[in-house]
C-alpha positions as CSV (number, residue, x, y, z in Angstrom):
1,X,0.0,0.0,0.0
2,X,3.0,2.4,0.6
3,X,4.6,1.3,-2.0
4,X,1.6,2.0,-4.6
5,X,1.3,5.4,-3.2
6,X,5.2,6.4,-3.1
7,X,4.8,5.6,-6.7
8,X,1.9,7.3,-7.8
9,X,3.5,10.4,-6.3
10,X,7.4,9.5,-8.1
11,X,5.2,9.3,-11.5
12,X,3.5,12.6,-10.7
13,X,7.1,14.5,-9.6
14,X,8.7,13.1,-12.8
15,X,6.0,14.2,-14.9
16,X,6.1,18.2,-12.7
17,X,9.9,17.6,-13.3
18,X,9.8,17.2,-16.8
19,X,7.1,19.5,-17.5
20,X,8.9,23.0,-15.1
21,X,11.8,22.4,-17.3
22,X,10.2,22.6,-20.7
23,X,8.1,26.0,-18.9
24,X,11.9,27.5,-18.2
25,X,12.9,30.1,-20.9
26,X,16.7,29.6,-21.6
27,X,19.0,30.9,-18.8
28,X,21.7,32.5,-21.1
29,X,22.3,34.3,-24.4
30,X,24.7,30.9,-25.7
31,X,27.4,32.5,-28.0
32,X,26.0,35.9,-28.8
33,X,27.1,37.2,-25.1
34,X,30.9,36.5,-26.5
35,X,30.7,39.4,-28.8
36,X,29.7,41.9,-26.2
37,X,26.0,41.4,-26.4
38,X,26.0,40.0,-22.4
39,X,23.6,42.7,-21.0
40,X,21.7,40.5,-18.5
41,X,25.3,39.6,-17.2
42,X,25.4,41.7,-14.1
43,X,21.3,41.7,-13.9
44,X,20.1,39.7,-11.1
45,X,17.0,37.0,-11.9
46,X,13.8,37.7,-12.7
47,X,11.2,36.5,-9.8
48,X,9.6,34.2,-12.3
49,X,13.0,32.4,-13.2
50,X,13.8,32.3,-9.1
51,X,10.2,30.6,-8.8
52,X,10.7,28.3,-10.8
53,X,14.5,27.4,-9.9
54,X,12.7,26.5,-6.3
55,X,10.1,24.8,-7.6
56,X,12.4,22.6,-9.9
57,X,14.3,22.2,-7.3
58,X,11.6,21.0,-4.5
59,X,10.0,18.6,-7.2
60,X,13.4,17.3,-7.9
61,X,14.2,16.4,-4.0
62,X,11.1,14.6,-3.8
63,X,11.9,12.7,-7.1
64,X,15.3,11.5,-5.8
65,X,13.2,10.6,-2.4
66,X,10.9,8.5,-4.4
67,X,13.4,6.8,-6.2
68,X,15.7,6.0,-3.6
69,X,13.0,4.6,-1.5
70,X,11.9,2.7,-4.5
71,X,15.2,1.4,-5.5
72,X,15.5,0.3,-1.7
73,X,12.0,-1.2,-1.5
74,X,12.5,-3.0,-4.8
75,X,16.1,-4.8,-4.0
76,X,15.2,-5.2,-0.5
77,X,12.7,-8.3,-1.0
């Protein structure tokens, strides 16, 4: 019964996971900052990109959680 529900909720953080990532707009301007073009270089985050670090970050702690306690549940029988 724990089992069933500790997965149900590792399917729905790897879904959230997977899903916050694609949501995130890209974090830097690649090669065009080389040439100069940098200006968000010394600009802090916006609140929406600190949001969502958090978030991605939350979801991903309980997604390692799950899977460790799956992993352990699993080759402990």
């Amino acid at each position: 019964m724990v089992t069933t529900v500790v997965l149900i909720i590792h399917l729905i953080a790897a879904a959230s996971v997977v899903g916050i990532i694609v949501l995130q707009g890209p974090k830097g301007e690649g090669l065009g900052a080389i040439g100069g073009g940098g200006a968000r270089l010394f600009h802090g985050p916006r609140p929406r990109e600190t949001m969502f670090l958090r978030v991605t970050t939350v979801v991903a702690i309980i997604f390692g959680m799950t899977s460790f306690y799956l992993v352990f549940v699993h080759f402990g029988r």
